[in-house]
PDB file of N, CA, C and O in Angstrom:
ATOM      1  N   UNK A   1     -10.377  15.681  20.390  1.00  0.00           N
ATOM      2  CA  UNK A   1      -9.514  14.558  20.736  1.00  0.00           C
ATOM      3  C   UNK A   1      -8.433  14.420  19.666  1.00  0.00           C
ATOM      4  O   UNK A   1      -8.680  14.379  18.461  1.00  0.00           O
ATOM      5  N   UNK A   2      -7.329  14.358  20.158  1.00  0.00           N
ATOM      6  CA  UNK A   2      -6.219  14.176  18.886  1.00  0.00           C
ATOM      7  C   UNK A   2      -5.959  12.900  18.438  1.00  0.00           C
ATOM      8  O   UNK A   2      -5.954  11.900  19.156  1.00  0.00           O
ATOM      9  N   UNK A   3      -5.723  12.933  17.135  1.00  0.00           N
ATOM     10  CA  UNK A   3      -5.679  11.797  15.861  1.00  0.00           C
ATOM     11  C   UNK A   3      -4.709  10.837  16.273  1.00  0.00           C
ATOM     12  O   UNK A   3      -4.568   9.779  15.661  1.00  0.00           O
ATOM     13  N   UNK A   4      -3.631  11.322  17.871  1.00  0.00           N
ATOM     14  CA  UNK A   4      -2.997   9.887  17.951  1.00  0.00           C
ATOM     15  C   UNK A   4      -2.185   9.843  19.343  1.00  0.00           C
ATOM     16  O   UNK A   4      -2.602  10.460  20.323  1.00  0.00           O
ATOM     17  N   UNK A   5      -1.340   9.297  19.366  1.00  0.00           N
ATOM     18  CA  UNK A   5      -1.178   8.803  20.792  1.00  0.00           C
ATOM     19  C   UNK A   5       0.697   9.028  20.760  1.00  0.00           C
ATOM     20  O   UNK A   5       1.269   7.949  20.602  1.00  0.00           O
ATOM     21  N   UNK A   6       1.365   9.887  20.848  1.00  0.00           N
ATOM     22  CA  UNK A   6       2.925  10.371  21.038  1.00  0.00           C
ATOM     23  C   UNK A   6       3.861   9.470  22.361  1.00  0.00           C
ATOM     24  O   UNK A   6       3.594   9.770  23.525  1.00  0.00           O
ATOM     25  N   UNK A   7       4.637   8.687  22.161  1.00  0.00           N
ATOM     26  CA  UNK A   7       4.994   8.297  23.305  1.00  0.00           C
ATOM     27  C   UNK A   7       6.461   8.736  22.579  1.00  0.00           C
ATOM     28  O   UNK A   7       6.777   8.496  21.414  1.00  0.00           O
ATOM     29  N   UNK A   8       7.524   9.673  23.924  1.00  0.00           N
ATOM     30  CA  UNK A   8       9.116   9.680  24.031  1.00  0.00           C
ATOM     31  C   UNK A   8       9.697   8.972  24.980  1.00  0.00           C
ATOM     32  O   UNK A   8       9.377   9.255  26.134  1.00  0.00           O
ATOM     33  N   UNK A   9      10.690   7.879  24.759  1.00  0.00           N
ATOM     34  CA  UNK A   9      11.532   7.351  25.399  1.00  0.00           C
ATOM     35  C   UNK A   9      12.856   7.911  25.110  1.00  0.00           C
ATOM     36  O   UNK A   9      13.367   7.448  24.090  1.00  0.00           O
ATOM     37  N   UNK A  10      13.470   8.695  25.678  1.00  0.00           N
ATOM     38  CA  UNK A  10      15.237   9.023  25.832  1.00  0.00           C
ATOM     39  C   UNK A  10      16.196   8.108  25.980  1.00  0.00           C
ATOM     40  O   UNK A  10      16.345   7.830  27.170  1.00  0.00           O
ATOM     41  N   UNK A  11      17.029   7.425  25.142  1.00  0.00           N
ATOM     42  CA  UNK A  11      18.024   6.762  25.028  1.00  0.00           C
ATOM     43  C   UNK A  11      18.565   6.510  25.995  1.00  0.00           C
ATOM     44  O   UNK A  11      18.309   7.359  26.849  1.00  0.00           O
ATOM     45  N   UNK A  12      19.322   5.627  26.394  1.00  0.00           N
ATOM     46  CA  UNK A  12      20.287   5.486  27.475  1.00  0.00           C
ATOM     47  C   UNK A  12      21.923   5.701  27.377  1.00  0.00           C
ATOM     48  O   UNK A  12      22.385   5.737  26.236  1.00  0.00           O
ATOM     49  N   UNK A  13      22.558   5.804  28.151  1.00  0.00           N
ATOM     50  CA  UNK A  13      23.974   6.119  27.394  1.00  0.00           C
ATOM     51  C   UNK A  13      24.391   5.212  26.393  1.00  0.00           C
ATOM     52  O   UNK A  13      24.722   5.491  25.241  1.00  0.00           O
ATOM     53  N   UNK A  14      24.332   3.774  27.092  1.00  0.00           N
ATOM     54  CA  UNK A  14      24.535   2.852  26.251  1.00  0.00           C
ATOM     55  C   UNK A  14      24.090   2.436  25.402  1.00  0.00           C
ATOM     56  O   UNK A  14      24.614   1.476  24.836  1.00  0.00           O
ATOM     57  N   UNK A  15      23.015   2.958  25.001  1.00  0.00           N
ATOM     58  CA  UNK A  15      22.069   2.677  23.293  1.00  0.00           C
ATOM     59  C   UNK A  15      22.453   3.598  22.670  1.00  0.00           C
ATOM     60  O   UNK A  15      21.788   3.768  21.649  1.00  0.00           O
ATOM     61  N   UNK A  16      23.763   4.751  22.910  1.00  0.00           N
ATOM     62  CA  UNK A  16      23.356   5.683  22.164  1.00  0.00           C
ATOM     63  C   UNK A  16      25.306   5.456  21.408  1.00  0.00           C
ATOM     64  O   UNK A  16      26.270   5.133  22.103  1.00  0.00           O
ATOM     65  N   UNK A  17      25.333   5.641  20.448  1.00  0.00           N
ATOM     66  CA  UNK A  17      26.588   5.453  19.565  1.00  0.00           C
ATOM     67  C   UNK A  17      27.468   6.850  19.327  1.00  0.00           C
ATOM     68  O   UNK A  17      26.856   7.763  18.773  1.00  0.00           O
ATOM     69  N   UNK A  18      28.906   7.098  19.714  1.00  0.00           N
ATOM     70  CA  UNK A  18      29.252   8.317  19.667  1.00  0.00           C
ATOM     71  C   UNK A  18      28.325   8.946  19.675  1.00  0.00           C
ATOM     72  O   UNK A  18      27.506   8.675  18.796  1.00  0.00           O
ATOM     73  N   UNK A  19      27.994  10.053  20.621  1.00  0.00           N
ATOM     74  CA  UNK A  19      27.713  11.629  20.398  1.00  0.00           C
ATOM     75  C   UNK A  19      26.665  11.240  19.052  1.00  0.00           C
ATOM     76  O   UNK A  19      26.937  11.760  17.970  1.00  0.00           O
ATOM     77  N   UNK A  20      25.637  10.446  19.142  1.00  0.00           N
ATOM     78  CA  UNK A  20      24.478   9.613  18.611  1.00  0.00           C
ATOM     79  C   UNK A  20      23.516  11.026  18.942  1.00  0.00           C
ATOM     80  O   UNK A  20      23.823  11.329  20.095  1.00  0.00           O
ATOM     81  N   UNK A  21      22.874  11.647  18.623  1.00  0.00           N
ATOM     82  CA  UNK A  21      21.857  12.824  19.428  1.00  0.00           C
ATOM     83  C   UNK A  21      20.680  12.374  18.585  1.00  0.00           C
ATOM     84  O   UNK A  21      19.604  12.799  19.004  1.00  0.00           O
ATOM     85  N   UNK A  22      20.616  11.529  17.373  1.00  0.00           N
ATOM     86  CA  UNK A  22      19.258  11.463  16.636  1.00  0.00           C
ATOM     87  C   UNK A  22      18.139  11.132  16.661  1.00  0.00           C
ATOM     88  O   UNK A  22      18.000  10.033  17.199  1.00  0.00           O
ATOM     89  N   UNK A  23      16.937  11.734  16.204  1.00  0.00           N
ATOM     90  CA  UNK A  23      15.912  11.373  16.540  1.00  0.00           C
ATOM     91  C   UNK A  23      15.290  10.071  16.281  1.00  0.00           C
ATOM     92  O   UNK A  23      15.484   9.835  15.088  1.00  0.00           O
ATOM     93  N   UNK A  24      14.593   9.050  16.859  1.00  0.00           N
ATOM     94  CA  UNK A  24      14.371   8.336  16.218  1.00  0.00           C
ATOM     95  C   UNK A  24      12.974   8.302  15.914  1.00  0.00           C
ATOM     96  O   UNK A  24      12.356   8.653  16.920  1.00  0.00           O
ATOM     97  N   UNK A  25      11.754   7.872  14.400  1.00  0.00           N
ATOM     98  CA  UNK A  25      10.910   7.498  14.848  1.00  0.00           C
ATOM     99  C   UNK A  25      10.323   6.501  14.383  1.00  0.00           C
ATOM    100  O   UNK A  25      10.758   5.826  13.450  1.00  0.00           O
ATOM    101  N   UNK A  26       9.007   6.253  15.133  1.00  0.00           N
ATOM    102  CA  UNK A  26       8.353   5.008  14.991  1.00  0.00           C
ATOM    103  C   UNK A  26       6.757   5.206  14.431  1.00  0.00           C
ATOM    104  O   UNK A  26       6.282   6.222  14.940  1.00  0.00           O
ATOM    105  N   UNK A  27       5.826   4.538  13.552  1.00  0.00           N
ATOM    106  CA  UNK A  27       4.433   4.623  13.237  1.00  0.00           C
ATOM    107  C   UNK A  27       4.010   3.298  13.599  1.00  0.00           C
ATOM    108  O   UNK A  27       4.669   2.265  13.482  1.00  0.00           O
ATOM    109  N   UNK A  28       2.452   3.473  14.202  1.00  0.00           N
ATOM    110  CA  UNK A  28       1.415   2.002  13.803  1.00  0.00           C
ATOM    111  C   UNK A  28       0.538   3.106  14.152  1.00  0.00           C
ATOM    112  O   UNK A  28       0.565   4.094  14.886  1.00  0.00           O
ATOM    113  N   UNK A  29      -0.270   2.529  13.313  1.00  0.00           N
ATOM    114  CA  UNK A  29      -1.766   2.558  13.479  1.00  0.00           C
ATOM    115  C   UNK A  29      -2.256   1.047  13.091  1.00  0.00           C
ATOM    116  O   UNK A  29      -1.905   0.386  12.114  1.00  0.00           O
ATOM    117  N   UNK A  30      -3.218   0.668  14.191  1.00  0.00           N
ATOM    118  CA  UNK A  30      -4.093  -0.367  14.256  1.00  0.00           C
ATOM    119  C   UNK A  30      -4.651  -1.087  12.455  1.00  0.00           C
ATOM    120  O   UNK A  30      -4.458  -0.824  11.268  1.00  0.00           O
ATOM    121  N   UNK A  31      -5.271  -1.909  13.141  1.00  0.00           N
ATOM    122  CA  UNK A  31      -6.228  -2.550  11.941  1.00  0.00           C
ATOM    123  C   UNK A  31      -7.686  -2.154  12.561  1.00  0.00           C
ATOM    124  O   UNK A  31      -8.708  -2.209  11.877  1.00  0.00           O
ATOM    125  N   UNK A  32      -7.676  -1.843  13.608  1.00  0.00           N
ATOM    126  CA  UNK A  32      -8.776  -1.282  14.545  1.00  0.00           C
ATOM    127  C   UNK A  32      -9.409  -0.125  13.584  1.00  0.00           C
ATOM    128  O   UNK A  32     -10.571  -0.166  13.179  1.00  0.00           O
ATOM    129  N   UNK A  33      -8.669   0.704  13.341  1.00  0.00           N
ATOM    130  CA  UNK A  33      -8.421   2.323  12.709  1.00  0.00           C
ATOM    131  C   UNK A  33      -9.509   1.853  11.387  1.00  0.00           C
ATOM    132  O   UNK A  33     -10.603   2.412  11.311  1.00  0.00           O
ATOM    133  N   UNK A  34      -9.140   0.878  10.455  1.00  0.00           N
ATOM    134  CA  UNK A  34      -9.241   0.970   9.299  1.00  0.00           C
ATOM    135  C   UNK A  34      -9.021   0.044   8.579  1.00  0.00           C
ATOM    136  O   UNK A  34      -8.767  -1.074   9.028  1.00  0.00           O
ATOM    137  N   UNK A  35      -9.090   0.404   6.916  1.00  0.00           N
ATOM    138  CA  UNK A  35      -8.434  -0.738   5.900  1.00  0.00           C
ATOM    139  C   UNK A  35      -7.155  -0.069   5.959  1.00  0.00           C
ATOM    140  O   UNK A  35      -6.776   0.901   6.616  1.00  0.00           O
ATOM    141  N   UNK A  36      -6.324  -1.147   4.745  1.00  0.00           N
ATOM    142  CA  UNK A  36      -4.735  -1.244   4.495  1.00  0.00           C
ATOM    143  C   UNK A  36      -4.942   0.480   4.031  1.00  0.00           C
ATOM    144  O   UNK A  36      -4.144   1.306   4.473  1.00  0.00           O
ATOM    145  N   UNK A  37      -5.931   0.849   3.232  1.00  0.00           N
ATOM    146  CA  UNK A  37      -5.409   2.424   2.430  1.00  0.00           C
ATOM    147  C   UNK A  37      -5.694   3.389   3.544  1.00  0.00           C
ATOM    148  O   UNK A  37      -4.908   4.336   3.519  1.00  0.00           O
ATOM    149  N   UNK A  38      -6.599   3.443   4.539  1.00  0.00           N
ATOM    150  CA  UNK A  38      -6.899   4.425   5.966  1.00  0.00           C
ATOM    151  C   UNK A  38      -5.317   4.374   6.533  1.00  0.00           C
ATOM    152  O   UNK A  38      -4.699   5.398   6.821  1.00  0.00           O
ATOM    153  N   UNK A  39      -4.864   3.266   6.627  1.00  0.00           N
ATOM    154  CA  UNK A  39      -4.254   3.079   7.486  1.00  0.00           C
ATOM    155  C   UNK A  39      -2.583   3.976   6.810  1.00  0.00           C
ATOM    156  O   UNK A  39      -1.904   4.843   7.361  1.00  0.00           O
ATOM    157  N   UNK A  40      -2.437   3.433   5.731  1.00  0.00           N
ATOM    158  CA  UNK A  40      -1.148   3.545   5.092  1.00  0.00           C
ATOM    159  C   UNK A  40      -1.265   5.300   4.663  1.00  0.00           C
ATOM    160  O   UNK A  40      -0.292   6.042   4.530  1.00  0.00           O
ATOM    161  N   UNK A  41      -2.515   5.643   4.520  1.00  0.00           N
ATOM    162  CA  UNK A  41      -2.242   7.306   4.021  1.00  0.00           C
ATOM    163  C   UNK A  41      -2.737   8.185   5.728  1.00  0.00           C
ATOM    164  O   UNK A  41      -2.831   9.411   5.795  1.00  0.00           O
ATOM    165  N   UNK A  42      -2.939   7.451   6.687  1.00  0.00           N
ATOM    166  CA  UNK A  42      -2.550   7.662   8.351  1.00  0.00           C
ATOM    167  C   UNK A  42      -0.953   7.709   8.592  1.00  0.00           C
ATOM    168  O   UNK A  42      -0.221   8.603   9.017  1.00  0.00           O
ATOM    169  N   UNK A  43      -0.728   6.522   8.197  1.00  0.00           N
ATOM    170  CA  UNK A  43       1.047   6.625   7.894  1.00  0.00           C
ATOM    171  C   UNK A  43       2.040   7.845   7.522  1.00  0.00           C
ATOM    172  O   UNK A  43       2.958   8.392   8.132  1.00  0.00           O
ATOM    173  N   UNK A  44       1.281   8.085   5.884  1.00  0.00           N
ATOM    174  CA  UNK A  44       1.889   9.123   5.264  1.00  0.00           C
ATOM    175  C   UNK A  44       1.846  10.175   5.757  1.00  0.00           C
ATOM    176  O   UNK A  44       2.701  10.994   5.420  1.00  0.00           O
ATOM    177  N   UNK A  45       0.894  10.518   6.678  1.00  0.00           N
ATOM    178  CA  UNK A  45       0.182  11.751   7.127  1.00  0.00           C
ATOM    179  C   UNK A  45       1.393  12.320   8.341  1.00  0.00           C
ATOM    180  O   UNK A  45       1.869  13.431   8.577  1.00  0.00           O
ATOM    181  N   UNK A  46       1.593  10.955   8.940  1.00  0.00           N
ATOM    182  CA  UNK A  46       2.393  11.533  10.628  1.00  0.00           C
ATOM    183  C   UNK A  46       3.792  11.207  10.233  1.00  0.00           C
ATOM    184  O   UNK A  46       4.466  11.571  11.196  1.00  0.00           O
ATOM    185  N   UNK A  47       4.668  10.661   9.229  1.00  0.00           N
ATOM    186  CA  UNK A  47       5.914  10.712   8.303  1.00  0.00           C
ATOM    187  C   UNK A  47       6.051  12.076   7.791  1.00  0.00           C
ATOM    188  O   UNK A  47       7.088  12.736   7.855  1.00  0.00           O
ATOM    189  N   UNK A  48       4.653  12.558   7.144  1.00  0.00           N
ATOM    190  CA  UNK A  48       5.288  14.186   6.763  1.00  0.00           C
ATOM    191  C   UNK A  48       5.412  15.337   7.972  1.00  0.00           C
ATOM    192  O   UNK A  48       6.047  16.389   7.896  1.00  0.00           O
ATOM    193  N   UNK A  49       4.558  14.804   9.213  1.00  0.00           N
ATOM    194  CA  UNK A  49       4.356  15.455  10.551  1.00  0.00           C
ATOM    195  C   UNK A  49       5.232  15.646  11.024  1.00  0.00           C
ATOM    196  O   UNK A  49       5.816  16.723  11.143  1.00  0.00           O
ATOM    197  N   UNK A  50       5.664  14.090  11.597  1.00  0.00           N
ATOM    198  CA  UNK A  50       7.385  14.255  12.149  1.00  0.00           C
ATOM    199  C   UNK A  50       8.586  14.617  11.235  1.00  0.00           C
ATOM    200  O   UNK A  50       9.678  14.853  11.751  1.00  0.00           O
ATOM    201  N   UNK A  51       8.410  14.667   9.868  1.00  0.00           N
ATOM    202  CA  UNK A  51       9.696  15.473   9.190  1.00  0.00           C
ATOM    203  C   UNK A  51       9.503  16.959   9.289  1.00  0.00           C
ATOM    204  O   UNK A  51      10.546  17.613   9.318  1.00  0.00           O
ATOM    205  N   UNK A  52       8.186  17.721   9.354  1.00  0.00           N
ATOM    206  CA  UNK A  52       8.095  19.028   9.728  1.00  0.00           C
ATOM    207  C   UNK A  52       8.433  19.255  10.831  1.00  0.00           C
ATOM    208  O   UNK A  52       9.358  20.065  10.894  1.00  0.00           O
ATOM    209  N   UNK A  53       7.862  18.657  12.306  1.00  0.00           N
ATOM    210  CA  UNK A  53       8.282  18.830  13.026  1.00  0.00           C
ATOM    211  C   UNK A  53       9.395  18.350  14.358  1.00  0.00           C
ATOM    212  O   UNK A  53       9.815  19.060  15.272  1.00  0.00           O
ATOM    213  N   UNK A  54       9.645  17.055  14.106  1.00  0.00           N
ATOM    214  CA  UNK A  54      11.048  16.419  14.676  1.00  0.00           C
ATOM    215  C   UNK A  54      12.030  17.650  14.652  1.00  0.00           C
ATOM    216  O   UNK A  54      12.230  18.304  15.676  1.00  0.00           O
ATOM    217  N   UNK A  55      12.497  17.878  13.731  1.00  0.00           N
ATOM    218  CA  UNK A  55      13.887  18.733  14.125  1.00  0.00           C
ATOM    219  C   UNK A  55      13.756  20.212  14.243  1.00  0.00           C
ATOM    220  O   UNK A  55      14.552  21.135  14.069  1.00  0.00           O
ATOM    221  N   UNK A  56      12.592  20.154  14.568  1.00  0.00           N
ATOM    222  CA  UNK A  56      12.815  21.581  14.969  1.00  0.00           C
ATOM    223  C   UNK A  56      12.123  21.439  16.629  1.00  0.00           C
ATOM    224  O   UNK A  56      12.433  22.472  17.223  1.00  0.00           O
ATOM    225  N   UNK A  57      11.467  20.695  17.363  1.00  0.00           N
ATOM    226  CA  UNK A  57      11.128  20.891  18.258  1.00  0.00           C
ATOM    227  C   UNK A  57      10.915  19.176  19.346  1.00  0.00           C
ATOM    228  O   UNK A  57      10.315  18.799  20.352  1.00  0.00           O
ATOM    229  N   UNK A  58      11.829  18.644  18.329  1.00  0.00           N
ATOM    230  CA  UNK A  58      11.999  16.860  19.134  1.00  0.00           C
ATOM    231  C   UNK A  58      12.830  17.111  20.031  1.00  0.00           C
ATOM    232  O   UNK A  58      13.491  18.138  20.184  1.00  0.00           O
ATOM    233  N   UNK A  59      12.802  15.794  20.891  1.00  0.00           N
ATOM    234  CA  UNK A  59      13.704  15.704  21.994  1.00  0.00           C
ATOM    235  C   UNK A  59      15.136  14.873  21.196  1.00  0.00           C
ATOM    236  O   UNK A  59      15.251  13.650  21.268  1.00  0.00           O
ATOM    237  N   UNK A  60      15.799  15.442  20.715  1.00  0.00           N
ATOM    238  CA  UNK A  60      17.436  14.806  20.742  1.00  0.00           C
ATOM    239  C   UNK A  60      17.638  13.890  21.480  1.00  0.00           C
ATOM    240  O   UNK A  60      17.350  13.886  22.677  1.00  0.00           O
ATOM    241  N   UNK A  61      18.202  12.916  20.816  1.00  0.00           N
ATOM    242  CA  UNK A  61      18.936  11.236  21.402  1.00  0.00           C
ATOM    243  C   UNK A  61      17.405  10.534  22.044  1.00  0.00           C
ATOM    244  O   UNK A  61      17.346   9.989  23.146  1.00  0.00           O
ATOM    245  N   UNK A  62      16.587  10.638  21.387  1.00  0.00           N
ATOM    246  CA  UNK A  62      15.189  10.188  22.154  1.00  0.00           C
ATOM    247  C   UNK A  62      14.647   8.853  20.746  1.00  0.00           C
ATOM    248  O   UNK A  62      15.267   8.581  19.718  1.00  0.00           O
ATOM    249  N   UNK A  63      13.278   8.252  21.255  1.00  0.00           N
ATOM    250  CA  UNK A  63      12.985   7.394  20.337  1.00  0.00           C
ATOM    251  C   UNK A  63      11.360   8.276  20.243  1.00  0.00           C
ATOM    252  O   UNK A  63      11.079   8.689  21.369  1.00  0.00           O
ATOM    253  N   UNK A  64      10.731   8.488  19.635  1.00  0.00           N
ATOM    254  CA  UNK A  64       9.187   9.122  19.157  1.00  0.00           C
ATOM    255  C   UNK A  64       8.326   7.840  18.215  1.00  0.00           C
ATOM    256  O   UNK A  64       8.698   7.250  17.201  1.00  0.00           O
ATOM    257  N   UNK A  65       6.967   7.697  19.068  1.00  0.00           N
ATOM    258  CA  UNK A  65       6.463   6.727  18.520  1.00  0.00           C
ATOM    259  C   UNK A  65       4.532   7.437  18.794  1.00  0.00           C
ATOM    260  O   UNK A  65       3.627   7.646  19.602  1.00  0.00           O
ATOM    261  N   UNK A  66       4.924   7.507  17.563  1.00  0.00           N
ATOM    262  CA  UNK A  66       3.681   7.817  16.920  1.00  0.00           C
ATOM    263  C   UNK A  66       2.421   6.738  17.039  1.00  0.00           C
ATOM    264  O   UNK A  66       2.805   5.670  16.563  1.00  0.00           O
ATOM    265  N   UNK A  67       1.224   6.660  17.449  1.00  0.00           N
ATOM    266  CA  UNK A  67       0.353   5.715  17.769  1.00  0.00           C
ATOM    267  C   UNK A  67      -1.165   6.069  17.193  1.00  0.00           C
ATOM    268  O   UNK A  67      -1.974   6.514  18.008  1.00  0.00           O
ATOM    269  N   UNK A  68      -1.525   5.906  15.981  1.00  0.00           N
ATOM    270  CA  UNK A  68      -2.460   6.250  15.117  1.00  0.00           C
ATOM    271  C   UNK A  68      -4.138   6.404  15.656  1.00  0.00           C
ATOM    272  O   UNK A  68      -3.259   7.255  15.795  1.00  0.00           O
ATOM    273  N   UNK A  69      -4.973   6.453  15.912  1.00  0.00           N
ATOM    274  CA  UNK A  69      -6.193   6.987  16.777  1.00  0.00           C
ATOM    275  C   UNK A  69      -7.193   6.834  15.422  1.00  0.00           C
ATOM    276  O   UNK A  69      -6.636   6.963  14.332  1.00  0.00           O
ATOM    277  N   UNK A  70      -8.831   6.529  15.446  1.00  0.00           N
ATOM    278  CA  UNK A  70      -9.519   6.050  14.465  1.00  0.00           C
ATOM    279  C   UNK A  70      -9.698   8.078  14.342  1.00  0.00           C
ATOM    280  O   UNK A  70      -9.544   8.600  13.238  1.00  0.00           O
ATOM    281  N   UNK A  71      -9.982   8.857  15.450  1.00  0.00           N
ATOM    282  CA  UNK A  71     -10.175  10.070  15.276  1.00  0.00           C
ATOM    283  C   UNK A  71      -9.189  11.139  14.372  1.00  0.00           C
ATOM    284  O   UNK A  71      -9.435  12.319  14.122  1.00  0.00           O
ATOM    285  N   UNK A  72      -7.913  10.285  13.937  1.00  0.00           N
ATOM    286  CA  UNK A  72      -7.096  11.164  13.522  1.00  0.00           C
ATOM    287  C   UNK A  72      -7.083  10.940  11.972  1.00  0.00           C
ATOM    288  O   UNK A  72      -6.256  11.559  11.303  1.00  0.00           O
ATOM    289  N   UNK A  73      -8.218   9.834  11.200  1.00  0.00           N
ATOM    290  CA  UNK A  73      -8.310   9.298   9.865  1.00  0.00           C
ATOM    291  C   UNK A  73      -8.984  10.967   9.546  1.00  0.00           C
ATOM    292  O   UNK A  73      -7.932  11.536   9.254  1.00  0.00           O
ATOM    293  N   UNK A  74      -9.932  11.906   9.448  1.00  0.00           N
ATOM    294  CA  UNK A  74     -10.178  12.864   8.766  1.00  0.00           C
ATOM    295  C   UNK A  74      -9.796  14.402   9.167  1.00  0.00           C
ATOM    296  O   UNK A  74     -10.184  15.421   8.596  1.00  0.00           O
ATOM    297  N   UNK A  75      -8.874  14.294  10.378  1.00  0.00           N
ATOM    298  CA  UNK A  75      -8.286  15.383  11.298  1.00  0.00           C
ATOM    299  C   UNK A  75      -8.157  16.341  10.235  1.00  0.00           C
ATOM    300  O   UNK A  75      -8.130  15.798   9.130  1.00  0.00           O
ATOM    301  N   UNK A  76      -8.052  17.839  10.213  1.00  0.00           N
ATOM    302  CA  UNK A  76      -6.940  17.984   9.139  1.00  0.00           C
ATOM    303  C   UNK A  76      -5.899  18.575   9.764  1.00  0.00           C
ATOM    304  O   UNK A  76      -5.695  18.850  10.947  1.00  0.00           O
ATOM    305  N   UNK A  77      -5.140  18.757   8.560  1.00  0.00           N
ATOM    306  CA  UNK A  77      -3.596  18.747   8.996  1.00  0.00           C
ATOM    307  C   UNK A  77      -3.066  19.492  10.121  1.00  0.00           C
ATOM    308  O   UNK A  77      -2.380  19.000  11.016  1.00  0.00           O
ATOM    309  N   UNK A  78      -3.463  20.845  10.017  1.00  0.00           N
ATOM    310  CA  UNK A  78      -3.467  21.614  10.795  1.00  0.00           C
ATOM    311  C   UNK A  78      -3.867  21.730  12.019  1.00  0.00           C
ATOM    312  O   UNK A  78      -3.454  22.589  12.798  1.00  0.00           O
ATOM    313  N   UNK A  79      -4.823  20.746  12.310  1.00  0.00           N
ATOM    314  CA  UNK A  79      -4.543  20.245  13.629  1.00  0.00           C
ATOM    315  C   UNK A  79      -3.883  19.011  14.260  1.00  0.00           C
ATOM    316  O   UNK A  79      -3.706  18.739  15.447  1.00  0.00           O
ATOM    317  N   UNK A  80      -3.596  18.403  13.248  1.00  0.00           N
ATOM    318  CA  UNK A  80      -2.866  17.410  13.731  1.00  0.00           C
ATOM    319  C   UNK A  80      -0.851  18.409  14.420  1.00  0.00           C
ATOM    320  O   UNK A  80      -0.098  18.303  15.388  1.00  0.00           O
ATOM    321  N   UNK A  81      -0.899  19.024  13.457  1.00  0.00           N
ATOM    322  CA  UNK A  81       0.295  19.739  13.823  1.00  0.00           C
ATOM    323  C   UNK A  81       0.196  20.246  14.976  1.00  0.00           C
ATOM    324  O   UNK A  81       0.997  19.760  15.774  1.00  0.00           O
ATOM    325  N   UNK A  82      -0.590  21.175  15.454  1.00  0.00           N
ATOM    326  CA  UNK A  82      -0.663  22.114  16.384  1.00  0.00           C
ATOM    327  C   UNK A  82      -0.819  20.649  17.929  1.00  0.00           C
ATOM    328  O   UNK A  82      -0.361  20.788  19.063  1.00  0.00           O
ATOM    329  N   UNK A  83      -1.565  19.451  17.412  1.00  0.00           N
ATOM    330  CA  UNK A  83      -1.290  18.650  18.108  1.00  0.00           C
ATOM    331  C   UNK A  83      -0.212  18.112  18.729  1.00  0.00           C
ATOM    332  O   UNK A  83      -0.023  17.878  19.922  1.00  0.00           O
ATOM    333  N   UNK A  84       0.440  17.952  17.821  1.00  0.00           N
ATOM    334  CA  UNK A  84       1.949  17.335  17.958  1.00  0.00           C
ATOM    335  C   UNK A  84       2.700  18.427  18.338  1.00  0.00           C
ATOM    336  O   UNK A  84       3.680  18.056  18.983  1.00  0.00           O
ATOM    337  N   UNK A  85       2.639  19.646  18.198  1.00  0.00           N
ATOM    338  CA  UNK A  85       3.344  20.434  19.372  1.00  0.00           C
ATOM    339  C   UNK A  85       3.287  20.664  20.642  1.00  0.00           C
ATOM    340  O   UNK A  85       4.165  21.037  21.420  1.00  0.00           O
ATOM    341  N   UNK A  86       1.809  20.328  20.856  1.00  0.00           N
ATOM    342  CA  UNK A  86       1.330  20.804  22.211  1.00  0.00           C
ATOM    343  C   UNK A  86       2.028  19.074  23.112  1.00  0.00           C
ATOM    344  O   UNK A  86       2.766  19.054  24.097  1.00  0.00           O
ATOM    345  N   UNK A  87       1.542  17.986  22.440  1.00  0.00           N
ATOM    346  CA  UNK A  87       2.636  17.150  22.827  1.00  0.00           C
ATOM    347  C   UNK A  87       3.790  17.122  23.117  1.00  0.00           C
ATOM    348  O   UNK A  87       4.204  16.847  24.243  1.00  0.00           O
ATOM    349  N   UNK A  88       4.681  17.482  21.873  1.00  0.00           N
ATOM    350  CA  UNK A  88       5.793  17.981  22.311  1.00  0.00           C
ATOM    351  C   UNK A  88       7.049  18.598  23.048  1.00  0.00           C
ATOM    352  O   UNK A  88       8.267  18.461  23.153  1.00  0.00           O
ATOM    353  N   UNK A  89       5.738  19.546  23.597  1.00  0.00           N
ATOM    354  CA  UNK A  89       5.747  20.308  24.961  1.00  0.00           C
ATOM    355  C   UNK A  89       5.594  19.924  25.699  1.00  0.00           C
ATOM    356  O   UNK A  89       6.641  20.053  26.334  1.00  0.00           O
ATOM    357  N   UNK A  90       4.740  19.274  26.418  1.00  0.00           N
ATOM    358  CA  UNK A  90       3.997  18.283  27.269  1.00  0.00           C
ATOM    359  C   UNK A  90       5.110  17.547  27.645  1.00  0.00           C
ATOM    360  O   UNK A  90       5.514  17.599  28.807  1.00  0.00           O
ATOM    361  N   UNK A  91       5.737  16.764  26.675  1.00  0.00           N
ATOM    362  CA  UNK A  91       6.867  15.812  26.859  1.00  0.00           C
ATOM    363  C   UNK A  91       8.453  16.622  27.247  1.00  0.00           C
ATOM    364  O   UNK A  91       9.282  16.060  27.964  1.00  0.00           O
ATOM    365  N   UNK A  92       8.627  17.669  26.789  1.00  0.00           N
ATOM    366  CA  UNK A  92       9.988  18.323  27.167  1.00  0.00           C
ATOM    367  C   UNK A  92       9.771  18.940  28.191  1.00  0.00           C
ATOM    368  O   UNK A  92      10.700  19.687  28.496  1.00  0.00           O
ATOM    369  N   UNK A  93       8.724  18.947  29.025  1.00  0.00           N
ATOM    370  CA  UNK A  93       9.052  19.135  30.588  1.00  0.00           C
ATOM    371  C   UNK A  93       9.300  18.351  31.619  1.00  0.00           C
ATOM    372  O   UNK A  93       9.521  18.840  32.727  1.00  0.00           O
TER     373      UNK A  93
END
């Protein structure tokens, strides 16, 4: 089961500012998940995720919102990645 929950919403013309194409993103994870330190190094975890992988395989002019999962507190990394691609994919069709 993956460590979290990916939702893409695509901009609308009018939310989007000149030739705007950037990614945007978003984190929570619950209080459900954890304490303040589960939670905040859950944080850190999908901030270094989406800077690896946002620009190389995000949807342009879109919003990405990351949604933290109690299963994704001891994931390791490497699958959390391979996660977030297969999402990724999932979503660009």
């Amino acid at each position: 089961m993956p460590g979290f929950v990916l939702l893409v919403r695509k901009r609308a013309a009018g939310e989007l500012a000149s030739a705007d194409q950037a990614m945007r993103i978003g984190i929570t994870v619950s209080k459900k998940v954890g304490n303040a330190v589960v939670r905040n190094r859950m944080k850190r975890r999908f901030r270094a995720l989406a800077a690896e992988m946002l620009p190389e395989i995000g949807i342009a002019g879109a919003d990405h919102v990351l949604i933290g999962r109690a299963s994704g507190i001891e994931r390791p990394f490497d699958d959390l990645r391979s996660d977030m691609a297969k999402a990724l994919r999932k979503v660009a069709r």
